[in-house]
Steps between C-alpha positions, in 0.01 A plus 500: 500500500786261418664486172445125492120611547538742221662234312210227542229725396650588195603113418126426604327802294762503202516127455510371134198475373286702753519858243310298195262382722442851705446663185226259353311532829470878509461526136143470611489782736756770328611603121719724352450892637281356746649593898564218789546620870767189657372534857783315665745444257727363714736389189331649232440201309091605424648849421757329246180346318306750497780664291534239296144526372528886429296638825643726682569416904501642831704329718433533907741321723577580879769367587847700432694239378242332254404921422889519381486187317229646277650818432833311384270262275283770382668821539560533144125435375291811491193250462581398860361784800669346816332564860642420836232517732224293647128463379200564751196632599653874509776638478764568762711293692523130574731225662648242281623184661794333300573100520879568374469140447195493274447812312199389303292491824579875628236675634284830640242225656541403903210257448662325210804428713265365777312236251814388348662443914457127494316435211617195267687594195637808684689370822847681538424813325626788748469906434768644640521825355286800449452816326271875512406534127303727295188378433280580162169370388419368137252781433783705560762324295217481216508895515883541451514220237231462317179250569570166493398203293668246736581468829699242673488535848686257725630665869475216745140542661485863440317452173135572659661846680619601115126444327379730771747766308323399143217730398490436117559114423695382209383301224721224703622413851658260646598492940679194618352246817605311689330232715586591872326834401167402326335803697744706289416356179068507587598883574691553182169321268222734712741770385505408131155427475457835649688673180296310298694183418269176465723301299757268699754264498855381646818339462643272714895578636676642211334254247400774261235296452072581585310247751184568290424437147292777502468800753297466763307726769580641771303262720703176344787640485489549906360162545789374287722672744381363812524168345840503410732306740755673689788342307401703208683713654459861295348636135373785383184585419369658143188733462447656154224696361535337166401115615664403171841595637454239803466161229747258548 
């Protein structure tokens, strides 16, 4: 990874503004001695605001330079547990391919690099690096930290492989999509719904921002998938087992 890389994620996920409106969002999910698992904290800006409004965090990040990054930004809070490894089905071993380039888009998924080969909105983007890492599961990062009451999971594709790792759901979940994988995100809802989520909804991009005025099934929310055009681009998707906590 570059340092002008570095340097564009942080101006991009530390830009004025962006912390105020971080922490009103996931004032709805998290509260004060409440616990966050970061899946993919690339910069730690979700970790930073889940801080901010008292909950403890565990931070998982990959990639060696971002994984240094968060020990120099968090090193000194003991509310912080910092993991370098990948998040799967199991643990063990996995390769993770790098786009020095792009670090936001790093990833332990070959199919997610062969949707994004020639699809619009992602033309140019080359992964040119890769790395074995450790591999751990969120059941098993739940047993050396504590259960969660939030996850955010976003690992470029891999997010279905992760919820196979998930035995005890959260009151609140959220696992990124993006459109040249909507296989990926109709595996990642049949896996919620089999935890026991039936309350959905998503945010578009980084918008912060729900689709729905009110969660919605399982069954809408895929059909709202399929229908979304590919310039959408990417999201995440929310399931909660308190329907409340999905209300625009």
């Amino acid at each position: 990874m570059s340092a002008a890389a570095l340097g564009r994620s942080l101006r991009i996920y530390y830009a004025p503004g962006r912390a105020a409106a971080l922490d009103a969002f996931h004032a709805r999910f998290l509260g004060p001695g409440e616990l966050g698992f970061d899946i993919g904290a690339h910069v730690g800006d979700r970790t930073a605001s889940f801080r901010r409004l008292g909950a403890r965090a565990v931070a998982v990040e990959p990639q060696p330079r971002l994984a240094r990054l968060l020990r120099l930004l968090f090193h000194r809070d003991p509310g912080v547990a910092l993991v370098a490894a990948l998040v799967g089905a199991a643990p063990g071993e996995a390769m993770l391919r790098l786009n020095t380039a792009n670090p936001t888009v790093a990833t332990a998924s070959e199919a997610f690099i062969a949707a994004a080969d020639g699809a619009p909105g992602w033309e140019g983007q080359r992964w040119d690096r890769e790395l074995r890492l450790p591999v751990t599961t969120l059941d098993a990062l739940a047993a050396a930290h504590g259960a969660p009451d939030f996850i955010k999971l976003d690992v470029e594709g891999y997010e279905a492989e992760a919820l196979v790792g998930l035995g005890r759901p959260p009151r609140t979940l959220s696992a990124e999509f993006t459109t040249i994988q909507r296989g990926m995100a109709r595996d990642c809802l049949a896996r919620l719904q089999a935890l026991g989520y039936r309350a959905f909804n998503a945010c578009l991009g980084e918008s912060m921002s729900f689709v729905h005025a009110a969660p919605t099934g399982a069954e809408a929310m895929a059909a709202w998938l399929a229908a979304l055009p590919v310039e959408a681009n990417s999201g995440d998707l929310y399931a909660s087992l308190e329907p409340a906590r999905l209300t625009a």
